[in-house]
Each structure stands twice: as structure tokens, then as C-alpha cells.
C-alpha positions in Angstrom: 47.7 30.9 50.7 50.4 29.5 53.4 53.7 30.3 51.7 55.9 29.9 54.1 56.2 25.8 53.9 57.1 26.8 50.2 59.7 29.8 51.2 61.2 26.8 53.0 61.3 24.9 49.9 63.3 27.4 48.3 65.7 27.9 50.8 66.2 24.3 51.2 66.9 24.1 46.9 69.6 26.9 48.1 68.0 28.9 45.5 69.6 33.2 46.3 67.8 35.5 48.7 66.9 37.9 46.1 65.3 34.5 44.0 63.0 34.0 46.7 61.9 36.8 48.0 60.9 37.8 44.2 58.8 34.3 43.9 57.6 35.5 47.3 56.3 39.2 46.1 54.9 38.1 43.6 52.7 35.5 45.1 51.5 37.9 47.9 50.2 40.1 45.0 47.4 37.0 44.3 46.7 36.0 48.0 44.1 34.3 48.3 44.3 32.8 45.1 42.9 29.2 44.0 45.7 27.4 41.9 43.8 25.7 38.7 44.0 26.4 35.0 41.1 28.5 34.8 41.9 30.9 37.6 45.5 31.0 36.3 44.2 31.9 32.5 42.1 35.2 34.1 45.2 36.3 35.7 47.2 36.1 32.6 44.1 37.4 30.2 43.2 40.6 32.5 47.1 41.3 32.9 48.1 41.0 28.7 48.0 45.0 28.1 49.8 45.8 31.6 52.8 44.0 31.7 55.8 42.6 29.2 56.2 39.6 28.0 59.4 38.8 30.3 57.2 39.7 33.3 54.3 37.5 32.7 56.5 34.6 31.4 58.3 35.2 34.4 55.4 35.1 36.5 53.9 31.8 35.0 57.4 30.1 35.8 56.4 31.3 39.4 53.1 30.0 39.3 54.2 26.7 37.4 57.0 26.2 40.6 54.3 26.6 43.4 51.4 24.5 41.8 54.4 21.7 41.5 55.5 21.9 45.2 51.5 21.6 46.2 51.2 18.8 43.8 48.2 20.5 41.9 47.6 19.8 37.9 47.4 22.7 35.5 47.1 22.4 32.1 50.3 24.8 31.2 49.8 24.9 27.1 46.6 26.5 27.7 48.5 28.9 30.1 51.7 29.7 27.4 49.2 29.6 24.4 48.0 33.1 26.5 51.3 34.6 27.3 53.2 36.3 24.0 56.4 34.8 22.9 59.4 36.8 24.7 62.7 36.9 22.1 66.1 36.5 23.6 67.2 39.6 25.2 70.9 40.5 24.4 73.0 40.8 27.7 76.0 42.6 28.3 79.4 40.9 29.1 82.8 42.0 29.3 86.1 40.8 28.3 89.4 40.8 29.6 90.4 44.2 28.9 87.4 45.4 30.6 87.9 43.6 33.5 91.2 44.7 33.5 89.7 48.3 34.0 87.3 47.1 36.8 90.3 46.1 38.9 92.3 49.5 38.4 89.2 51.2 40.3 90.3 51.3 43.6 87.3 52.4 45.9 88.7 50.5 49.1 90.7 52.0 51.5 92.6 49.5 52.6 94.8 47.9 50.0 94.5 44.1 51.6 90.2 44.8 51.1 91.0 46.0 47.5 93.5 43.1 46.2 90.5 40.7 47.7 88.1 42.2 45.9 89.8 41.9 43.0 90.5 37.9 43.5 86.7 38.2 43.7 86.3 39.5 40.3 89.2 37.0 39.1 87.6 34.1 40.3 83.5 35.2 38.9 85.2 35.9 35.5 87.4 32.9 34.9 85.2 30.3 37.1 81.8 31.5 35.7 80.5 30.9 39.1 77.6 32.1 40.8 77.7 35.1 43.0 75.9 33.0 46.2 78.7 30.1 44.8 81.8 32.3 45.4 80.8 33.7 48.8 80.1 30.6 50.3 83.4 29.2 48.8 85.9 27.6 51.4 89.6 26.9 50.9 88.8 23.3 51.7 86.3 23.3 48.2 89.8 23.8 46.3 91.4 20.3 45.3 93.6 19.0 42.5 92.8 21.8 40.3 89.2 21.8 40.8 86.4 23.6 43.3 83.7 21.7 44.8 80.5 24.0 44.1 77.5 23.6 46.1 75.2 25.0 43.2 71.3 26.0 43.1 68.7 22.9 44.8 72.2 21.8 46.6 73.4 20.3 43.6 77.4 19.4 43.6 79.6 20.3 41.1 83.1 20.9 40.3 84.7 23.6 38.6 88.1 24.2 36.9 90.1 26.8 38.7 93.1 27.9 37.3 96.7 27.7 38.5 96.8 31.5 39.7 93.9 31.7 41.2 94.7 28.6 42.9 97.4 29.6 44.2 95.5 32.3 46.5 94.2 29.2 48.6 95.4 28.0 51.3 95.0 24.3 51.7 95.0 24.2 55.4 92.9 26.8 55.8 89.1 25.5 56.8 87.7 29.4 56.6 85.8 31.0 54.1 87.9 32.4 51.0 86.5 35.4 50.9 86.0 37.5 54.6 85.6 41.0 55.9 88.7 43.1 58.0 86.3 41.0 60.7 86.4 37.4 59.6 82.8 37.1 58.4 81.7 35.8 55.1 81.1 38.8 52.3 77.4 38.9 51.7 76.7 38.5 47.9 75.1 42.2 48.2 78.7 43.6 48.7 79.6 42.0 45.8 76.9 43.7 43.7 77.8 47.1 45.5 81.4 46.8 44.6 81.1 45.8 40.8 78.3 49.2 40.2 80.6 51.4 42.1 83.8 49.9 40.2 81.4 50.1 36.3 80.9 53.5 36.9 84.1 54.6 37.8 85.8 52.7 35.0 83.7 54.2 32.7 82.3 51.5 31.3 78.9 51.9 29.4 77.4 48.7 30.4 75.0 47.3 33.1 77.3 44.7 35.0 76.0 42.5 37.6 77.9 39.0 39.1 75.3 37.2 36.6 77.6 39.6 34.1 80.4 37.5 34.6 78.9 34.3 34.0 77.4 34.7 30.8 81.0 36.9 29.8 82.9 33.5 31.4 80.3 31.5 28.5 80.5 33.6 25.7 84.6 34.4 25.8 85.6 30.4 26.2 82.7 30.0 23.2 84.3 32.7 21.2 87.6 30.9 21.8 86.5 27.5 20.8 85.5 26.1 23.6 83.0 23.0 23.4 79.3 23.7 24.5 80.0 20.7 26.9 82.9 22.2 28.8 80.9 25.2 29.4 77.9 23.5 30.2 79.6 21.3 33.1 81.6 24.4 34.3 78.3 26.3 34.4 76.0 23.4 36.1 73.6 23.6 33.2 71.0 20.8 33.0 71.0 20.9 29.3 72.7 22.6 26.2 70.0 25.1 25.4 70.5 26.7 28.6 74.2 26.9 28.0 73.9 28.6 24.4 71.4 31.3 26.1 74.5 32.3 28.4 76.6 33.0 25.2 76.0 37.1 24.3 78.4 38.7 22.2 78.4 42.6 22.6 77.6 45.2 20.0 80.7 45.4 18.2 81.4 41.5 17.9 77.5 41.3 16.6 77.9 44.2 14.4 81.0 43.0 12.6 79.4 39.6 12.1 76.7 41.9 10.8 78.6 43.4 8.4 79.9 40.6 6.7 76.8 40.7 5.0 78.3 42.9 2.4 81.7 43.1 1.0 82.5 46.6 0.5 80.6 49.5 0.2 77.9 50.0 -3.0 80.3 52.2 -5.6 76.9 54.2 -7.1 76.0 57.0 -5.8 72.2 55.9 -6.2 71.7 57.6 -3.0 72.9 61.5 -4.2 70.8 61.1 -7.8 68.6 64.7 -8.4 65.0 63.5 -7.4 
């Protein structure tokens, strides 16, 4: 199995590195491998007790993306019919206050390095923007209150930005936005780097990531009362049911909903009666 006509594919979507060389690993793992349905359903049969159900839905988007770029039929709803159903996993986000606490972490050394970094964090949590989509952004994207995104398979969008964060870009500037001490573009793995070092330090209990920030940026303008279509264009979401899987409320927001299931506390002490 050639893949790299298909690696190409992907790069030329503009789908992230990490994206691509996942799809990559895990299509190496079934070289040489004979794309039909039947093939496809021993895969998925022999591999039911050794693997979750994210990975193996996972791995039959994978499949489902390659057998489309080499034009080759599979009858998919005898492949899902196989794979178990996978329930919505609950991600963790942050809020303001928390991201507050990310930007008091200073880890640079130099103070210019630190105040970009945290205009980095400013503009993932309040843009909702891809991590690939912020270092690639250019001062030249910014106009009339808006960024011009060049989003996953090099689709075009545009983003609010708000007024302070605007004002950090200069409109005669044709350079990225964000650059080393050196003038080069920040890699998106720096980005990663700096929001682990920053969680830890801050003491926050969560797993962040970039992604983090997106589905936070979803769920705190839903929570506010945003409309699902405001979020959906900010985000570049084909559809709606994408959008609402971005929205995850953390554990305390959940549990007080939660708890609204009772009024007060029972009053007998049903609980303390001699057995």
C-alpha cells in the first residue's frame, strides 16, 4: 500500500502534522492490506477484545478517509454495525479565572517571550481558533474586526477578534503574529509545551491542550447565551452537531445542574434506623 500520494492528500487538506502522521501509523500497522468490506470486517472482528471503542471508531474513520481518496466502495453499516457505540467523553475546559492563572505562570525568561505567549493564550481562548490556525496567523489576516482563517482542507473563514486583542496587530506589518527572539514562526508544538508547563505550575487539575481552548471558547459563549450559529461559524463547523459536541461543562457546573434534581436534603433519618 503506496501512502504517500495519500500523505499528500492530507497535507494538501492542511489537515495538522500530528493528524497525519496518526492516519499514517495507523495504516502502516495493515500494510499490505486489501481495502473491501470483508477484509475491513476481520480487522475490526479479531481486534473487538483489544482495543476501546474510541480507538476502533477512530480507526474506521481512518479507513473510511483512505478507501474515499482511492475511490473504492465499502459497505460502512456493515463495518459500524461491528464496532461498539462510543458515548460522548466529557472534556475539560477552563474559564476565565483559570486562564487568568495560566498567564501569572511565568516560565520565560525574557519578559517580551512571556507577554507573547500570553497574547497566544488570549487569542486561542477568546477566538476559539485552532492551534495550526493561530501560528500561521499574519497581521495582514486582521481586518475590520475580523481574522481571515485558513482552516482544515484550506477552507476560509473569518473570525471575530476582539478590540484588545486587535489592537496587538499591526496593520502594516506583513509578518507572522506570533515569532521567536529569531523572527520565525512558533511551531504549534511550542504551544503545547508552554500550556503543560504553565497547567502544572498553576496548579490546575486538568488536562489542557490548544484543542482545550476551543471547546472552553464553545461552551463559555454557550453558557452565556450565545446562539449555536455564532459558535458554529466562529468555530468552522460544517454542521450543528459538531458544534454542540464542543460544548463540555466541568464537574462543578454538571454537578450543580445535577443537583437540582432534589430540593433539599431528605429530613428522615431512614439511613441511621437500628437494622
Amino acid at each position: 500500500m503506496n501512502l504517500q500520494k495519500y500523505i499528500n492528500h492530507l497535507k494538501n487538506k492542511n489537515l495538522a502534522t500530528g493528524t497525519i502522521q496518526l492516519y499514517t501509523k495507523i495504516l502502516q500497522k495493515h500494510q499490505p492490506l486489501t481495502l473491501n468490506t470483508v477484509n475491513i470486517q476481520k480487522i475490526f472482528q479479531q481486534n473487538l477484545t483489544k482495543y476501546e471503542a474510541n480507538y476502533l471508531s477512530l480507526k474506521q474513520q481512518i479507513f473510511k478517509s483512505y478507501a474515499k481518496f482511492r475511490r473504492i466502495k465499502v459497505n460502512w453499516e456493515k463495518i459500524v454495525r461491528i464496532i461498539p457505540k462510543v458515548q460522548r467523553k466529557y472534556f475539560a475546559t477552563i474559564n476565565e479565572l483559570e486562564l487568568n492563572k495560566l498567564k501569572a505562570v511565568q516560565i520565560e525568561e525574557e519578559l517580551e517571550n512571556y507577554h507573547r505567549n500570553n497574547l497566544m493564550l488570549d487569542f486561542l481562548f477568546y477566538t476559539g481558533i485552532r492551534v495550526s490556525e493561530l501560528v500561521n496567523l499574519k497581521h495582514r489576516d486582521y481586518s475590520n474586526r475580523m481574522l481571515r482563517i485558513l482552516g482544515k482542507g484550506n477552507k476560509i473563514r473569518y473570525v471575530f477578534c476582539p478590540e484588545f486583542l486587535a489592537n496587538q496587530i499591526n496593520p502594516f506589518s506583513n509578518g507572522h503574529l506570533f515569532t521567536t527572539s529569531n523572527g520565525k514562526p512558533i511551531r504549534p508544538e511550542w504551544v503545547i509545551q508552554i500550556i503543560h508547563k504553565r497547567t502544572q505550575l498553576a496548579g490546575i487539575q486538568k488536562r489542557i491542550t490548544p484543542h482545550s481552548f476551543r471547546r472552553s471558547f464553545a461552551t463559555n459563549l454557550y453558557n452565556r447565551g450565545g446562539k449555536l450559529e455564532t459558535i458554529q461559524k466562529q468555530l468552522g463547523h460544517a454542521s450543528l452537531d459538531t458544534t454542540m459536541a464542543y460544548i463540555h461543562n466541568d464537574y462543578e457546573t454538571l454537578y450543580q445542574d445535577y443537583s437540582k434534581l432534589w430540593i433539599k436534603s431528605p429530613t428522615a433519618n431512614y439511613y441511621d434506623l437500628p437494622k
